[in-house]
N, C-alpha and C positions, 0 to 999 in steps of 0.2 A: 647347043654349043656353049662349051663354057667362054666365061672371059676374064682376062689378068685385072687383076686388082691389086694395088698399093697403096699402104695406111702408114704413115709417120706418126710419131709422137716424140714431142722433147719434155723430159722435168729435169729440174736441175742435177739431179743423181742418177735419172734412167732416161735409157734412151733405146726407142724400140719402132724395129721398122719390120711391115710385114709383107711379102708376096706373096696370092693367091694365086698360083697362074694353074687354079685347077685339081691339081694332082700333091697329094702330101711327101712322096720322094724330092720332085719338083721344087719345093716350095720349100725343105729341108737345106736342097743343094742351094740353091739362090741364096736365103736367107744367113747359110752359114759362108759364102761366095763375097755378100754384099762386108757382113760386119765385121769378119776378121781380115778380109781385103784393106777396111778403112781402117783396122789397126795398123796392117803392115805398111799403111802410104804415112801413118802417123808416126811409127817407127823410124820409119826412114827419116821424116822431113825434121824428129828430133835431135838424130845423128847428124842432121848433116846444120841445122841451127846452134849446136854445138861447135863445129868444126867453122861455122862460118865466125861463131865470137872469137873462136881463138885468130883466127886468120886476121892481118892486118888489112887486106882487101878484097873484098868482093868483086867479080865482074858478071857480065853480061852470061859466062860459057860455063859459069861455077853455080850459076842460078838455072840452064838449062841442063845441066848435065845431075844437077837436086832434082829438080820433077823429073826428068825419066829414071831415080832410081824410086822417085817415089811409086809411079807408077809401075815400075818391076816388082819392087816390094810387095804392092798391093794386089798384083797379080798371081805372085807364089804363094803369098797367103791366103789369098782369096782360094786358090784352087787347091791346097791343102785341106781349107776346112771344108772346100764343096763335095771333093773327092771320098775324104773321112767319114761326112756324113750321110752320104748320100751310099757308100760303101755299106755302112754298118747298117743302115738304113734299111735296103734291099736286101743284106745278108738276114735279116731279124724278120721280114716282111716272107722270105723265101722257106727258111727255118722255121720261123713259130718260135721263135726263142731268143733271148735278151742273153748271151755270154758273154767272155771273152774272146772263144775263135773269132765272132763275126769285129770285135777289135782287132784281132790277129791281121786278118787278112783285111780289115779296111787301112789297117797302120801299114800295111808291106805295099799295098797297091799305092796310098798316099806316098810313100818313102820311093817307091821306084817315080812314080810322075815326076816328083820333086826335083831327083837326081838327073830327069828330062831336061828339066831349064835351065841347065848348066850348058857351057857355051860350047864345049865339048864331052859330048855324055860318051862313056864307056860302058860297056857291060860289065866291069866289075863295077865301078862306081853306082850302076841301078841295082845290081844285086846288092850290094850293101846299105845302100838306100832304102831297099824294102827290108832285108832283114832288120836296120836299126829301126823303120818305121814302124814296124810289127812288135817289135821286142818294146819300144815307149810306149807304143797302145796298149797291148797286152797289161804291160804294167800300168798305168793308169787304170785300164779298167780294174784292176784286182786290188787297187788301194781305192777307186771311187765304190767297190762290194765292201769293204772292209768299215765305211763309215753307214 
């Protein structure tokens, strides 16, 4: 039986956090889950540090109502890159092959979830969520061949 393992590391320029829980799809989702999650809580909490200097005051309801978007933020980001890579991941694992389709179809599955955590999701809004999500991967992948 296997067991989960996690390794930190700080240097002043790199920062790297690892999950073993096992299985390399697994460990893909997690690790891309964990580190662009703590972008999107950093994102937020930059917006909203901004918004609080302009603001002549702060209160108690403008500091709770910052952490849950940080925690929103961190959550759509976080399952953007888990979904992506855990998408392309399996696509490349099932395939035998490193392309573009397997961005295709992890950018359209990432774009429709996205389009999920909207507070009222429609069917066009996921349909056009995965076709834009498909159509930025796509294209990222074919400018990250190009280098």
């Amino acid at each position: 039986m296997s067991r989960a393992h996690v390794n930190a590391s700080f240097e002043p320029a790199h920062v790297d956090f690892l999950v073993d829980l096992g299985h390399p799809m697994l460990n893909r989702v997690v690790d891309g889950f964990v580190k662009v999650g703590g972008v999107g809580a950093l994102h937020a909490a930059s917006q909203d540090a901004s918004r609080f200097l302009l603001q002549e005051e702060t209160n108690k309801k403008s500091l709770e109502m910052s952490v849950q978007r940080m925690g929103k933020e961190a959550v759509q980001w976080g399952l953007v890159a888990g979904v992506y890579t855990g998408m392309t991941y399996g696509m490349q694992e099932a395939r035998g092959v490193h392309d573009w389709k397997n961005a295709l179809l992890g950018g359209a599955l990432t774009g429709a979830a996205l389009s999920l955590t909207e507070a009222n999701p429609r069917s066009d809004r996921i349909v056009r969520g995965a076709i834009t999500g498909g159509a930025i991967a796509t294209a990222a992948e074919f400018l990250r061949s190009l280098t």
